[in-house]
PyMOL Python script that loads the backbone (N, CA, C, O; Angstrom):
from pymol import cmd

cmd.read_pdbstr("""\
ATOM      1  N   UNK A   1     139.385  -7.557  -1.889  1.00  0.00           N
ATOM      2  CA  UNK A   1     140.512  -6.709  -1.578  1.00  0.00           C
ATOM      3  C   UNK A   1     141.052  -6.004  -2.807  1.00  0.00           C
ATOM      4  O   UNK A   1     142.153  -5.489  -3.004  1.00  0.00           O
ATOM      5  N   UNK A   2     140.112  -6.104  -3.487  1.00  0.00           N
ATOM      6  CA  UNK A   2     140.343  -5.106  -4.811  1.00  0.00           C
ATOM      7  C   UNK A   2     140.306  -3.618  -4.329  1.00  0.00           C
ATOM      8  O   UNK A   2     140.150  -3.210  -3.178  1.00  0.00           O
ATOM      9  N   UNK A   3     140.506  -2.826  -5.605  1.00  0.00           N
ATOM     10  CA  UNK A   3     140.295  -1.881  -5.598  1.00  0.00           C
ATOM     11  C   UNK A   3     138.903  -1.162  -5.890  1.00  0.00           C
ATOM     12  O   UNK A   3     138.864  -0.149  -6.589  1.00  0.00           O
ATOM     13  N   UNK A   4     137.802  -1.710  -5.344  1.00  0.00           N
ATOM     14  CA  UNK A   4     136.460  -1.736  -5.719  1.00  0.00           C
ATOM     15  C   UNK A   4     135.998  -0.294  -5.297  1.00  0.00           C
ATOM     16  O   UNK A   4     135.184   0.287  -6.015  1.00  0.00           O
ATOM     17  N   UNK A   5     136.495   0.319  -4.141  1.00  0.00           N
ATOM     18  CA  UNK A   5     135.974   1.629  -3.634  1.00  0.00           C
ATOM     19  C   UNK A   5     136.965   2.486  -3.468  1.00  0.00           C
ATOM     20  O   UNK A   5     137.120   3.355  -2.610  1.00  0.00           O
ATOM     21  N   UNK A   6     137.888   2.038  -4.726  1.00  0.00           N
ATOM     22  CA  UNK A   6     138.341   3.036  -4.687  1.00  0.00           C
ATOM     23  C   UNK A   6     139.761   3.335  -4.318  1.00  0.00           C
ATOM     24  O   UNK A   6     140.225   4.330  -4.874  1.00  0.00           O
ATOM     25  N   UNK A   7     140.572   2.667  -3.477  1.00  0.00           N
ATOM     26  CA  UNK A   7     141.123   2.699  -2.730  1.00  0.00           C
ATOM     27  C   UNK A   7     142.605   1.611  -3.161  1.00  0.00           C
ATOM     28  O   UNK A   7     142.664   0.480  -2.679  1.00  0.00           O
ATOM     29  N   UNK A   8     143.687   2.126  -4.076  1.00  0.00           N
ATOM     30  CA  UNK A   8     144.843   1.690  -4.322  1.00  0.00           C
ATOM     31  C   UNK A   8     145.364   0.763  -3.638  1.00  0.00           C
ATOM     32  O   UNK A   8     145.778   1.447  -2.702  1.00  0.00           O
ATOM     33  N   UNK A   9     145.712  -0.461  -3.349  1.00  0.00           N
ATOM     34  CA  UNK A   9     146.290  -1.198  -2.905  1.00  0.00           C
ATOM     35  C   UNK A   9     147.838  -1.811  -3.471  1.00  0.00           C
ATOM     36  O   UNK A   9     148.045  -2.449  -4.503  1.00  0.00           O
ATOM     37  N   UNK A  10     149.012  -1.298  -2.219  1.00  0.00           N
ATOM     38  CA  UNK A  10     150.027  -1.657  -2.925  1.00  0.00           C
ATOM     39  C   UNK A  10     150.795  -3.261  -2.058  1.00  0.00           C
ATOM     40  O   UNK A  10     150.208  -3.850  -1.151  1.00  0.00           O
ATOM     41  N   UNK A  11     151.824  -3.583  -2.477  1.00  0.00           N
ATOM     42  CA  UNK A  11     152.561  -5.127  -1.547  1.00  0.00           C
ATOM     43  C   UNK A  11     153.583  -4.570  -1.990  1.00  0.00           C
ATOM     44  O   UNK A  11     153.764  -4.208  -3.153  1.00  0.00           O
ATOM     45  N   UNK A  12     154.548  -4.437  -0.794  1.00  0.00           N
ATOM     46  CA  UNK A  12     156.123  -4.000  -0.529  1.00  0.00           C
ATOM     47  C   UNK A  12     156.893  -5.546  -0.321  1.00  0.00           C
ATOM     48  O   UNK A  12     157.007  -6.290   0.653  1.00  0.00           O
ATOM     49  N   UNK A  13     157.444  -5.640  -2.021  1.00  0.00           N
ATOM     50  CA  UNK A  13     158.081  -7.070  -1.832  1.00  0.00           C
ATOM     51  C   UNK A  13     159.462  -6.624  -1.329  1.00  0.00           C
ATOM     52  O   UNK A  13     160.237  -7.333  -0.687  1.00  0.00           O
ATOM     53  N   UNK A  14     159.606  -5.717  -1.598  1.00  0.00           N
ATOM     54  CA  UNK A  14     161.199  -5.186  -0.688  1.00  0.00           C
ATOM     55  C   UNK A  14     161.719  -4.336  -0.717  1.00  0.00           C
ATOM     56  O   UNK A  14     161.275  -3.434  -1.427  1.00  0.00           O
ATOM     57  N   UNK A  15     162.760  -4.158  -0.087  1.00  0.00           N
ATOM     58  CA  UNK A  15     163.290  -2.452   0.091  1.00  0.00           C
ATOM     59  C   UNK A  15     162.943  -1.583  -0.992  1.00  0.00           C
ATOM     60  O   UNK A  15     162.485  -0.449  -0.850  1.00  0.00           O
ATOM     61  N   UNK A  16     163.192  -2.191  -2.145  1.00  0.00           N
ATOM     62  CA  UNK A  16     163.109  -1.780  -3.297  1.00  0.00           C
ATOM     63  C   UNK A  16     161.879  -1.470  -4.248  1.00  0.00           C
ATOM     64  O   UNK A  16     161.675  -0.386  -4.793  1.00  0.00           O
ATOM     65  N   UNK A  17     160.980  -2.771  -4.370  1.00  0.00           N
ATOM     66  CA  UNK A  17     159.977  -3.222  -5.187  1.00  0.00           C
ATOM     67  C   UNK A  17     158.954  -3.532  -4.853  1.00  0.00           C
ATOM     68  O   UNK A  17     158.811  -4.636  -4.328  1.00  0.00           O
ATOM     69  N   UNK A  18     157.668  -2.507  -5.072  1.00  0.00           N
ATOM     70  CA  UNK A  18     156.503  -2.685  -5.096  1.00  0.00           C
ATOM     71  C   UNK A  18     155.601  -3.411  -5.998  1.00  0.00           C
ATOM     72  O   UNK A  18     156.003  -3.783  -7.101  1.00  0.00           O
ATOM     73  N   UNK A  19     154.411  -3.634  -5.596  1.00  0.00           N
ATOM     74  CA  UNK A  19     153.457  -4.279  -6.874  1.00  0.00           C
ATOM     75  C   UNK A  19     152.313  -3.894  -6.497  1.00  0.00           C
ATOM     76  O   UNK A  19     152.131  -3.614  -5.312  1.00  0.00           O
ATOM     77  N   UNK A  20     151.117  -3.784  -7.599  1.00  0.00           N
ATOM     78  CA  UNK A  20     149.919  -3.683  -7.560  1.00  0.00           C
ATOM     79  C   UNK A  20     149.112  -4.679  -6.854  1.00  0.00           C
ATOM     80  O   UNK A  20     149.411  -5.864  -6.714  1.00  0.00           O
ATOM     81  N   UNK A  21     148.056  -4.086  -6.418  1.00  0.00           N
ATOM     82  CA  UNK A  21     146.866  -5.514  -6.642  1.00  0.00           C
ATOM     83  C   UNK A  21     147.051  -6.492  -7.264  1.00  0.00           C
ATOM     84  O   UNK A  21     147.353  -7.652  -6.984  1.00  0.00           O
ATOM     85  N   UNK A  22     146.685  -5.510  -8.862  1.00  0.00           N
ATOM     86  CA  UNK A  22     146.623  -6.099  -9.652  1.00  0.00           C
ATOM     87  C   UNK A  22     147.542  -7.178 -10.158  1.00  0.00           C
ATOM     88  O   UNK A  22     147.104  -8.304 -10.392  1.00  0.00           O
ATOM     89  N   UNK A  23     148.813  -6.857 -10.331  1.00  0.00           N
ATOM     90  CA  UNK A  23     150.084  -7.355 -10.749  1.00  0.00           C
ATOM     91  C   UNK A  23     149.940  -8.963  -9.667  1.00  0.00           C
ATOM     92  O   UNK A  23     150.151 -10.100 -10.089  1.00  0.00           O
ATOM     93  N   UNK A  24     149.547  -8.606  -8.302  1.00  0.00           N
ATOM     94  CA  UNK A  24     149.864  -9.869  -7.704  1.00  0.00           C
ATOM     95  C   UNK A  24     148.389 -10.862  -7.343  1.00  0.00           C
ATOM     96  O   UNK A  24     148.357 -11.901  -6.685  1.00  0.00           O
ATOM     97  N   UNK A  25     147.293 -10.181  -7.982  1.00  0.00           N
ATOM     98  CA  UNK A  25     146.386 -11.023  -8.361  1.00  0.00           C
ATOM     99  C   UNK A  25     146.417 -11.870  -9.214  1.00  0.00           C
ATOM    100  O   UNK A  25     145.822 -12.947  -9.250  1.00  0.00           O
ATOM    101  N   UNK A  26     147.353 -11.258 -10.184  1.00  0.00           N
ATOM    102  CA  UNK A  26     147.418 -12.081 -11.482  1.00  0.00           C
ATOM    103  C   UNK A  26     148.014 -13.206 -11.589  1.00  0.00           C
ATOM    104  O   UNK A  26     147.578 -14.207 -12.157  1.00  0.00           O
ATOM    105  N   UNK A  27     149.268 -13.048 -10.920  1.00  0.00           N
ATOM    106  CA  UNK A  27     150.551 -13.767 -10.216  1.00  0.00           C
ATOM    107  C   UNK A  27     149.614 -15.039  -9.362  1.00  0.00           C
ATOM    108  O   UNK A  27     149.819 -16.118  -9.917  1.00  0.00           O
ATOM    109  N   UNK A  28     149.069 -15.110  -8.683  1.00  0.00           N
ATOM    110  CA  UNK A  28     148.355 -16.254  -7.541  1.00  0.00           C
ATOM    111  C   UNK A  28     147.353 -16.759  -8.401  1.00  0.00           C
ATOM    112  O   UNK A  28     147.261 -17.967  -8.184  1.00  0.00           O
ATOM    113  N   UNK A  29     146.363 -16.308  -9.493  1.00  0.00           N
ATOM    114  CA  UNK A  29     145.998 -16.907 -10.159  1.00  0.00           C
ATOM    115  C   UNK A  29     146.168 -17.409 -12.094  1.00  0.00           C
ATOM    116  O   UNK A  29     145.564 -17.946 -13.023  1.00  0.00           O
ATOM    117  N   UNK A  30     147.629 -16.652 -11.664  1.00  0.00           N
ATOM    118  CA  UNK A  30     148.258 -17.220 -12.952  1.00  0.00           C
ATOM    119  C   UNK A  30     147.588 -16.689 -14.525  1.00  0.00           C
ATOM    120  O   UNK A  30     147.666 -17.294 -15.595  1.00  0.00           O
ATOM    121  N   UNK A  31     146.858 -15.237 -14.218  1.00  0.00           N
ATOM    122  CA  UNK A  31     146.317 -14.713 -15.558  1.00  0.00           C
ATOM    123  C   UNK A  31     145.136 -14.786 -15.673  1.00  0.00           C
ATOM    124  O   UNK A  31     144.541 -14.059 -16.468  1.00  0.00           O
ATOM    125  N   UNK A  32     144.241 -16.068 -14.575  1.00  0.00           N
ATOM    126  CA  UNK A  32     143.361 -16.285 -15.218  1.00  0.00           C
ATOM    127  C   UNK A  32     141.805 -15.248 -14.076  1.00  0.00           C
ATOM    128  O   UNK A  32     140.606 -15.377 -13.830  1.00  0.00           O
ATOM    129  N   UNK A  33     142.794 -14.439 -13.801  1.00  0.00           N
ATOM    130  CA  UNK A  33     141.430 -13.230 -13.004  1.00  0.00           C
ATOM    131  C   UNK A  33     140.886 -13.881 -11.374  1.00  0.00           C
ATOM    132  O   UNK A  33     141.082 -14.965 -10.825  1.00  0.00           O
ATOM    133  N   UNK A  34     140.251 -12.837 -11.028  1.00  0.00           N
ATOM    134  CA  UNK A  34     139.788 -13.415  -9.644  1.00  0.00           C
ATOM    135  C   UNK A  34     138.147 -13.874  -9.759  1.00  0.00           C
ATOM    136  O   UNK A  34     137.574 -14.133  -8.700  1.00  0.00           O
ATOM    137  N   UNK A  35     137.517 -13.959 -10.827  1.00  0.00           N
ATOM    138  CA  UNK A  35     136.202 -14.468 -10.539  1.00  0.00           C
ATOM    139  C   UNK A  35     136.340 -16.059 -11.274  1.00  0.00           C
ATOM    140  O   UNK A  35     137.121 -16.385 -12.168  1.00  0.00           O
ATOM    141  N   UNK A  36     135.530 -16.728 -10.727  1.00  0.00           N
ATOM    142  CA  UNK A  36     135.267 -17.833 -11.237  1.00  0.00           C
ATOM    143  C   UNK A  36     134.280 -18.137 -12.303  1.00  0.00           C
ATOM    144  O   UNK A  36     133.435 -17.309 -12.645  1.00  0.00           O
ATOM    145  N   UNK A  37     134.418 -19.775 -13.033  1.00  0.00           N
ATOM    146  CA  UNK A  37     133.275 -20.194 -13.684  1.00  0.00           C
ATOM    147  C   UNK A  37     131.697 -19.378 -13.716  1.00  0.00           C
ATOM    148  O   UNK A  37     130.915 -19.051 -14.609  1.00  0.00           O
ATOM    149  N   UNK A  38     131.730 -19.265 -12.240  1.00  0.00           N
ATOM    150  CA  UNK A  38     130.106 -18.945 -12.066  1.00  0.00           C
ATOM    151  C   UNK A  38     129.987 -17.642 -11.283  1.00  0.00           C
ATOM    152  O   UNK A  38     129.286 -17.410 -10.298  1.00  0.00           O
ATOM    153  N   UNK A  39     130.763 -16.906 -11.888  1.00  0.00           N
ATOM    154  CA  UNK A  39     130.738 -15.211 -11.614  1.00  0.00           C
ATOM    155  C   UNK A  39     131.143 -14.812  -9.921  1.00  0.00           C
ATOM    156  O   UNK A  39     130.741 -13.802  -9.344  1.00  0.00           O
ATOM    157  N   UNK A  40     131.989 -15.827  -9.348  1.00  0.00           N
ATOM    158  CA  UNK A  40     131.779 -15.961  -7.848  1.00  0.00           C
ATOM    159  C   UNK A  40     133.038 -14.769  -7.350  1.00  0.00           C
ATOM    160  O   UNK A  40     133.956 -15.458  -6.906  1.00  0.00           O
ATOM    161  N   UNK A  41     133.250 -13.954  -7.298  1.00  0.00           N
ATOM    162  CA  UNK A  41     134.965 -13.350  -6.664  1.00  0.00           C
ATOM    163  C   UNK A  41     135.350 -14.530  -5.864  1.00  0.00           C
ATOM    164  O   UNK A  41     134.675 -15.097  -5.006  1.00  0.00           O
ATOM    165  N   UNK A  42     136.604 -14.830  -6.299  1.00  0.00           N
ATOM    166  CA  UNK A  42     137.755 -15.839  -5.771  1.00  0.00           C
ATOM    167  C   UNK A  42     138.202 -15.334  -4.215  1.00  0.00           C
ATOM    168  O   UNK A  42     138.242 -14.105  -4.266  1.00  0.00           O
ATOM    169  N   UNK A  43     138.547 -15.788  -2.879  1.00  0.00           N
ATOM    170  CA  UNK A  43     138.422 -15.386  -1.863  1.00  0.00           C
ATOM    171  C   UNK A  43     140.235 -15.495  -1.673  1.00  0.00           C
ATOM    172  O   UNK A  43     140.719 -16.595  -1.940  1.00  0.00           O
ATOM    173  N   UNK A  44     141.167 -14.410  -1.236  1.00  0.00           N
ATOM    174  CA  UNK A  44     142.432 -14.907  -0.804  1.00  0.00           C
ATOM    175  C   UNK A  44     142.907 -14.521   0.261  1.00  0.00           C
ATOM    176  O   UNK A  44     142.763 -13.321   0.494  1.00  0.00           O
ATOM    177  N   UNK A  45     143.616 -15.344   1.261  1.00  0.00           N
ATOM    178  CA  UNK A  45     144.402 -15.016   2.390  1.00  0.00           C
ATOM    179  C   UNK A  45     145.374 -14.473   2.810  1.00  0.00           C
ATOM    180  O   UNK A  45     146.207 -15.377   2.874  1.00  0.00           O
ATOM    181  N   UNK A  46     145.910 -13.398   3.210  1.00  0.00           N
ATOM    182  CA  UNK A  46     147.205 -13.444   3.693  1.00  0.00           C
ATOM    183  C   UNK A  46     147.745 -14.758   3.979  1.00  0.00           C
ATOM    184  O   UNK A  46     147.162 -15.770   4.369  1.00  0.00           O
ATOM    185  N   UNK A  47     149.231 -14.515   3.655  1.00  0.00           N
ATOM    186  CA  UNK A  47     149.773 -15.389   4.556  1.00  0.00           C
ATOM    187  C   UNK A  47     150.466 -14.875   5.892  1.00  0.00           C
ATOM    188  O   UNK A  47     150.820 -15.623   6.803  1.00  0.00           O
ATOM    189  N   UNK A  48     150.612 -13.456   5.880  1.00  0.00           N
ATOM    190  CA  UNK A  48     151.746 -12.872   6.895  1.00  0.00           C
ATOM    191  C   UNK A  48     152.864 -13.310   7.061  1.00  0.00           C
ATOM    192  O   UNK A  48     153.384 -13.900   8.008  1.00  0.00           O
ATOM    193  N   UNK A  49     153.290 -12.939   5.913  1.00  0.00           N
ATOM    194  CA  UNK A  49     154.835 -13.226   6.000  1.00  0.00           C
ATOM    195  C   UNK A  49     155.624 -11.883   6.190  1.00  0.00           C
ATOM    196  O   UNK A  49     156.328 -11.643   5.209  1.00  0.00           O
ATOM    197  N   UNK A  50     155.708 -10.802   7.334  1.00  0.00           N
ATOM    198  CA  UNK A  50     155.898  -9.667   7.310  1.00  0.00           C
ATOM    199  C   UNK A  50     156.953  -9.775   8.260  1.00  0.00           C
ATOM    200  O   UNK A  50     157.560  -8.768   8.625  1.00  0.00           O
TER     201      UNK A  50
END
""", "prot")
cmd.dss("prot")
cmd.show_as("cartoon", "prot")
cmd.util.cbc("prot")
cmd.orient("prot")
């Protein structure tokens, strides 16, 4: 759910404040990127909290 093709992805934390992908990829894995040890892309869920 990257931005792999291209395609901006934003999260409306509220009336106010948006975030990147990026910004909240970083955030769920705490800095340390979405691929793993063994080059794997890390898989994440919604939660739907909308």
């Amino acid at each position: 759910m990257t931005e792999k093709k291209g395609i901006p992805i934003k999260h409306i934390i509220s009336g106010l404040k948006i975030k990147s992908q990026q910004d909240v990829m970083n955030e769920l894995t705490k800095g340390k990127g979405t691929v793993d040890l063994f080059g794997q892309e890390l898989d994440f869920t919604s939660r739907k909290s909308y």
